[in-house]
C-alpha positions in Angstrom: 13.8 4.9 -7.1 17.0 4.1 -9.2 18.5 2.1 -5.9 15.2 0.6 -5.4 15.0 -1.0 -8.5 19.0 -1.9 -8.2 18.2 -3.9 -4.9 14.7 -5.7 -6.8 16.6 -6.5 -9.9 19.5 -7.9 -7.7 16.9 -10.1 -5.7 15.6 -11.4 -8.9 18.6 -12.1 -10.2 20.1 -14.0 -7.2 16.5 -16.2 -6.7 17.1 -17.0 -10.5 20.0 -18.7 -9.8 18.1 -20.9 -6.7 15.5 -23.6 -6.8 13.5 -24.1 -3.8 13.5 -27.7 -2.2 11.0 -29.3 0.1 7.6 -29.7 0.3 5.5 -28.9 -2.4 3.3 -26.2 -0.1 7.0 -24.6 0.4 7.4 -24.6 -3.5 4.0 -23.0 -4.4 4.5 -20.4 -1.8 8.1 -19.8 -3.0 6.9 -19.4 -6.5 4.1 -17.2 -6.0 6.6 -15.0 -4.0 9.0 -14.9 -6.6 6.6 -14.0 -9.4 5.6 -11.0 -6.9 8.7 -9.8 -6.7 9.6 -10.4 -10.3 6.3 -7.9 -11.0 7.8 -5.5 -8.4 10.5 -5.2 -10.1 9.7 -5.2 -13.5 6.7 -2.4 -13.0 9.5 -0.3 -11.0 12.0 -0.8 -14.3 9.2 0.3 -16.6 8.2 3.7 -14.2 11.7 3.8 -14.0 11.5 4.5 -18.4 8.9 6.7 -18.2 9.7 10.0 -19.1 10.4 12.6 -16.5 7.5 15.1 -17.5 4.6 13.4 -16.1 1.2 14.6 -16.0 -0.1 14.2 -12.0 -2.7 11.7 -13.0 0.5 9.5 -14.4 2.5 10.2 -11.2 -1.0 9.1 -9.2 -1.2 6.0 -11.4 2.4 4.6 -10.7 2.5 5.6 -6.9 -0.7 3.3 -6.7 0.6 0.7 -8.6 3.6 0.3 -7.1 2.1 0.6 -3.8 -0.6 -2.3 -4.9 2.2 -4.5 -6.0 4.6 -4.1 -2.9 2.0 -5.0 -0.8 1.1 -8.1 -2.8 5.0 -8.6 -2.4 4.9 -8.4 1.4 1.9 -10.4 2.2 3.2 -13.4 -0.7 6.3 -12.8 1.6 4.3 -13.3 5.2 2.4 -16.6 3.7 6.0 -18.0 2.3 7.0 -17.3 5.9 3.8 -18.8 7.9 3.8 -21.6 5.1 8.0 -22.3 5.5 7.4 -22.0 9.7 4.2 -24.3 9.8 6.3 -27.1 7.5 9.5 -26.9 9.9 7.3 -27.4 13.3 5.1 -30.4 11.8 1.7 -28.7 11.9 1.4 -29.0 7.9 1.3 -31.9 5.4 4.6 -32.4 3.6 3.3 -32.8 0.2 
């Protein structure tokens, strides 16, 4: 978990330093993906804090959690994608 959150925190970190250009479809998916990923990795830095001794309902809580949240992350990643992809061929408005 300790490289996991390594790699989020160094995402986050680089997409700080970036702003998104183009359309503003691009930009809203962009942001929502970043605020994903920013909630990744802030709920992985706080189970991360959590003390080792955890009761198995605590374990249960986090593993769900963090399994809700990356796939919140993947599929905010897919519609960036789709969003990004349909801009490039033409097949969305610009705005």
């Amino acid at each position: 978990m300790d490289a996991i959150q390594q790699t989020l925190m160094d995402v986050v970190g680089g997409c700080s330093h970036l702003a998104l250009l183009g359309p503003t479809a691009v930009q809203i998916a962009g942001g929502v993906l970043r605020a994903k990923t920013v909630r990744l990795a802030d709920t992985t830095r706080m189970w991360n804090e959590e003390p080792t001794e955890q009761s198995q309902a605590d374990t249960d809580y986090w593993a769900e959690l963090l399994h809700e949240e990356g796939l919140e992350m993947k599929q905010a990643y897919q519609e960036f994608l789709r969003t990004s992809q349909s801009v490039l061929l033409g097949n969305a408005p610009s705005t």
